[in-house]
C-alpha positions in Angstrom: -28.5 9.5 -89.9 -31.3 10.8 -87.8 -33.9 8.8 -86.2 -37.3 8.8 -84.5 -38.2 6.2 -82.2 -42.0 6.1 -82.7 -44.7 5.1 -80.7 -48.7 5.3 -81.6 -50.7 5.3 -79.0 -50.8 8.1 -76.8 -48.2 9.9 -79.3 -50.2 9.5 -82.7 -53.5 9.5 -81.4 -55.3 9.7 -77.8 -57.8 7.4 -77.8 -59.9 7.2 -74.3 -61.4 4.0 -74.6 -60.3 1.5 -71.4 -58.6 -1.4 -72.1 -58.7 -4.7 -70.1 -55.7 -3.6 -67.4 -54.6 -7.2 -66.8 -52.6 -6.9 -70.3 -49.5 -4.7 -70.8 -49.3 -1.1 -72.7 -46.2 -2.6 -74.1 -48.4 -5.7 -75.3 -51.0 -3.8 -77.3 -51.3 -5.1 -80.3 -53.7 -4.6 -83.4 -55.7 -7.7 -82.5 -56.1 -6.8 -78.6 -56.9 -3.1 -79.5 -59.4 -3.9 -82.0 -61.2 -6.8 -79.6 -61.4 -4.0 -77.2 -63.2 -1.7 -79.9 -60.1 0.4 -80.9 -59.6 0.2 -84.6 -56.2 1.3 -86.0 -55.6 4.8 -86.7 -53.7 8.4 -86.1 -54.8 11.8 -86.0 -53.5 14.1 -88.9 -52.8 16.5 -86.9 -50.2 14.5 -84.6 -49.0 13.1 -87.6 -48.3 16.9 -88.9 -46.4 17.2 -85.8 -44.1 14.2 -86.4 -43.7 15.2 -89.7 -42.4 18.6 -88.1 -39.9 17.1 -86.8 -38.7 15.2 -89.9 -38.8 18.1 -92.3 -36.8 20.5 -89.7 -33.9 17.9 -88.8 -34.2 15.2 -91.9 -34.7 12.3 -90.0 -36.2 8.8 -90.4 -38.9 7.1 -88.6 -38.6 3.3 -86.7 -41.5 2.3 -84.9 -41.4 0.9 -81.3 -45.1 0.7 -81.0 -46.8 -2.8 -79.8 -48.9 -2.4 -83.7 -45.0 -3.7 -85.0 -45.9 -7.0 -83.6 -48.1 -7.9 -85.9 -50.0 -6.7 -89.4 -46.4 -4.7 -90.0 -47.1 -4.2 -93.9 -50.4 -2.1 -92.7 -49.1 -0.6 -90.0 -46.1 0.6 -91.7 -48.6 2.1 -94.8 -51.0 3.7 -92.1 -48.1 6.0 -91.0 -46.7 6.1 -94.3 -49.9 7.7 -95.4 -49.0 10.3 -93.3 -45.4 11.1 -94.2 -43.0 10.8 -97.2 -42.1 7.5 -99.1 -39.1 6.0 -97.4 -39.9 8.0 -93.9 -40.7 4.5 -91.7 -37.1 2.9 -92.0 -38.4 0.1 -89.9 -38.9 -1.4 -86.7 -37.1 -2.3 -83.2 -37.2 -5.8 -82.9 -39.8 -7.5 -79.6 -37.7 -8.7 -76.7 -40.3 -9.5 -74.6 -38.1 -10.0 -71.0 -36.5 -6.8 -71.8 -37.5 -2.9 -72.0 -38.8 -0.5 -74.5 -35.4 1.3 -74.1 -33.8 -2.2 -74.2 -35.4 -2.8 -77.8 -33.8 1.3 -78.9 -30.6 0.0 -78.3 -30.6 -3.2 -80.0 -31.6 -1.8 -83.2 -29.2 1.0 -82.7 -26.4 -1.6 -82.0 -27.6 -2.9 -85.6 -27.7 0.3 -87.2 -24.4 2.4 -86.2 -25.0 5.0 -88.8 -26.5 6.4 -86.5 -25.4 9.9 -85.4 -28.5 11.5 -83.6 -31.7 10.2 -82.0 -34.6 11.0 -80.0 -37.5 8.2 -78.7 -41.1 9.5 -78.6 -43.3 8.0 -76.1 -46.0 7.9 -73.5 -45.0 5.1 -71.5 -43.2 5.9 -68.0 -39.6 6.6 -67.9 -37.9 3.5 -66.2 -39.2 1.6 -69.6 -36.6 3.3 -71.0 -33.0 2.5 -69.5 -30.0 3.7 -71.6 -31.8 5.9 -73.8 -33.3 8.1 -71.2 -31.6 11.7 -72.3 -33.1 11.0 -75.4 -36.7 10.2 -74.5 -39.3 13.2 -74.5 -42.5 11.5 -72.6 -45.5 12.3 -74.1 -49.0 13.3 -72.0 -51.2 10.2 -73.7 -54.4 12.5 -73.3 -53.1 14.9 -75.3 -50.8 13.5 -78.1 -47.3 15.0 -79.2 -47.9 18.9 -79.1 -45.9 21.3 -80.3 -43.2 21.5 -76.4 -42.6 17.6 -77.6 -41.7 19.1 -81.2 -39.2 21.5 -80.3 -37.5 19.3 -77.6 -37.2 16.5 -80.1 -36.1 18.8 -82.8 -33.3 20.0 -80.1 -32.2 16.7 -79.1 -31.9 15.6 -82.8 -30.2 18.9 -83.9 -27.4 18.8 -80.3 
């Protein structure tokens, strides 16, 4: 099996507005986005590009994003909207005195069908120990373009 590790922000959409800098990327959830003004949501477009991905190398999407922390039912439909029924498999699980790339490979030490993987994300690369020659880093102010889409789809089809 093939799998995306997702993130939202900065992958699905690019939204500018500042949030308060005293809490975490990592710690963004739904409630702290929305009581800073940011309401849920994903450009089509970079949802075309994840989707891409999944239609070139049939693969399955887990979300790493902060939104799995809580409202998971909604967040799981708002990407589902996007994509085919079955696409979000699920979600890494929050280990908050560990890593990003800590949280990848407890859920792949769950899930050892596994053959092929790749972790999208905007956050800096020491988040993600273990997992880093599978990580493509994605520029938050632009989304994922289409670079991101082919070196995904070549780490997923190596």
């Amino acid at each position: 099996m093939k799998v995306i590790f997702l993130d939202i922000d900065g992958v699905c959409n690019t939204f500018q507005k500042r949030i308060d800098p005293t809490i975490s990327h990592q710690h963004w959830t739904p409630e702290i986005l929305k009581a800073h003004g940011v309401e849920l949501g994903v450009r089509p477009e970079l949802m075309n590009q994840v989707n891409e991905i999944l239609t070139e190398v049939e693969a399955f999407v887990v979300i790493t994003s902060s939104w799995r922390l809580s409202e998971w039912e909604k967040v799981k439909g708002l990407i589902e909207d996007y994509l085919l029924p079955g696409d979000v498999i699920g979600k890494t699980p929050y280990l908050p005195e560990l890593t990003r790339g800590d949280e990848i490979l407890a859920w792949l030490k769950d899930n050892l069908d596994v053959t092929h993987y790749v972790v999208l994300d905007d956050s800096a690369e020491e988040n993600f120990p273990g997992v880093l020659d599978n990580f493509v880093r994605i520029d938050h102010h632009v989304g994922i373009s289409d670079d991101d889409v082919a070196k995904a789809v070549k780490i997923l089809s190596e």
